[in-house]
C-alpha positions in Angstrom: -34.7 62.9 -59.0 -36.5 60.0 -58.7 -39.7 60.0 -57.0 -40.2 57.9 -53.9 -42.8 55.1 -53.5 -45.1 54.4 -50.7 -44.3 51.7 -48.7 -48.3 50.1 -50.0 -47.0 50.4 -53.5 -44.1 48.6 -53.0 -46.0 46.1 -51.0 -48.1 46.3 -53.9 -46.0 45.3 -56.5 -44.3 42.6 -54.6 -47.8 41.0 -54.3 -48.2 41.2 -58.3 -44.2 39.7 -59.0 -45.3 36.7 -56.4 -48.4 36.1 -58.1 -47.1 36.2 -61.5 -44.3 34.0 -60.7 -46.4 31.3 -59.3 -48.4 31.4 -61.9 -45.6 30.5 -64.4 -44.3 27.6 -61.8 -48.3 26.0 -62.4 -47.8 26.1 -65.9 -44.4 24.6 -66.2 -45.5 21.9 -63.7 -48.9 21.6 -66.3 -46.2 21.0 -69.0 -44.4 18.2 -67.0 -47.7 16.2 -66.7 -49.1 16.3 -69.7 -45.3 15.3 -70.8 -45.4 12.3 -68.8 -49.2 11.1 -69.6 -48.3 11.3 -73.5 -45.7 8.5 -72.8 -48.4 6.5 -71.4 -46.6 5.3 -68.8 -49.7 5.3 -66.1 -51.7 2.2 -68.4 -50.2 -1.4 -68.2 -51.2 -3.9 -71.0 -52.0 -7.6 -70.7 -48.8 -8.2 -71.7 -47.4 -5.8 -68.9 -49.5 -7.5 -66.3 -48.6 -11.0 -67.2 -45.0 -9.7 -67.2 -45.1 -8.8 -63.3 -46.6 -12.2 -62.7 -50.3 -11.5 -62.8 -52.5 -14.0 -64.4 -54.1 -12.7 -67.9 -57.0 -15.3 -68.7 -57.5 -14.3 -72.4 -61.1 -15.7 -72.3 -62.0 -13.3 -69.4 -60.4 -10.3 -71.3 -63.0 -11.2 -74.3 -65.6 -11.5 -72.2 -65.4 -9.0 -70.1 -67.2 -7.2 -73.0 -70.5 -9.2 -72.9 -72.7 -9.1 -69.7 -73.1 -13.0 -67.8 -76.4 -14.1 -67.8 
C-alpha cells in the first residue's frame, strides 16, 4: 500500500514545484531580452534620427567629442 503523506509535506512539495517553476518563467523571460537587445533595436543612429525628422548637425556630432573652451 502506498504510504500516506502529511498534509505539511504535501504543502511542502507544492511550495518547491511553485518555486521551481517560476524560476524557469525568469529565465525564459532572461532569454527574450537578451534576444531583443542583440537586435539593437533600443539605439537609433544619426541616420535614424534624421529619418523621424530630427535635426542631425554633423559638426555638433564631431564635436561633441572635444570639450568648448
Amino acid at each position: 500500500m502506498a504510504k500516506k503523506r502529511s498534509r505539511t509535506a504535501v504543502l511542502k512539495r507544492q511550495r518547491e514545484v511553485r518555486k521551481t517553476e517560476k524560476q524557469q518563467m525568469k529565465r525564459e523571460k532572461k532569454e527574450v531580452r537578451g534576444e531583443t537587445d542583440e537586435l539593437g533595436g533600443a539605439v537609433a543612429t544619426q541616420d535614424d534620427l534624421a529619418g523621424y525628422g530630427f535635426p542631425v548637425d554633423e559638426e555638433e556630432a564631431e564635436g561633441s567629442d572635444v570639450a568648448a573652451d
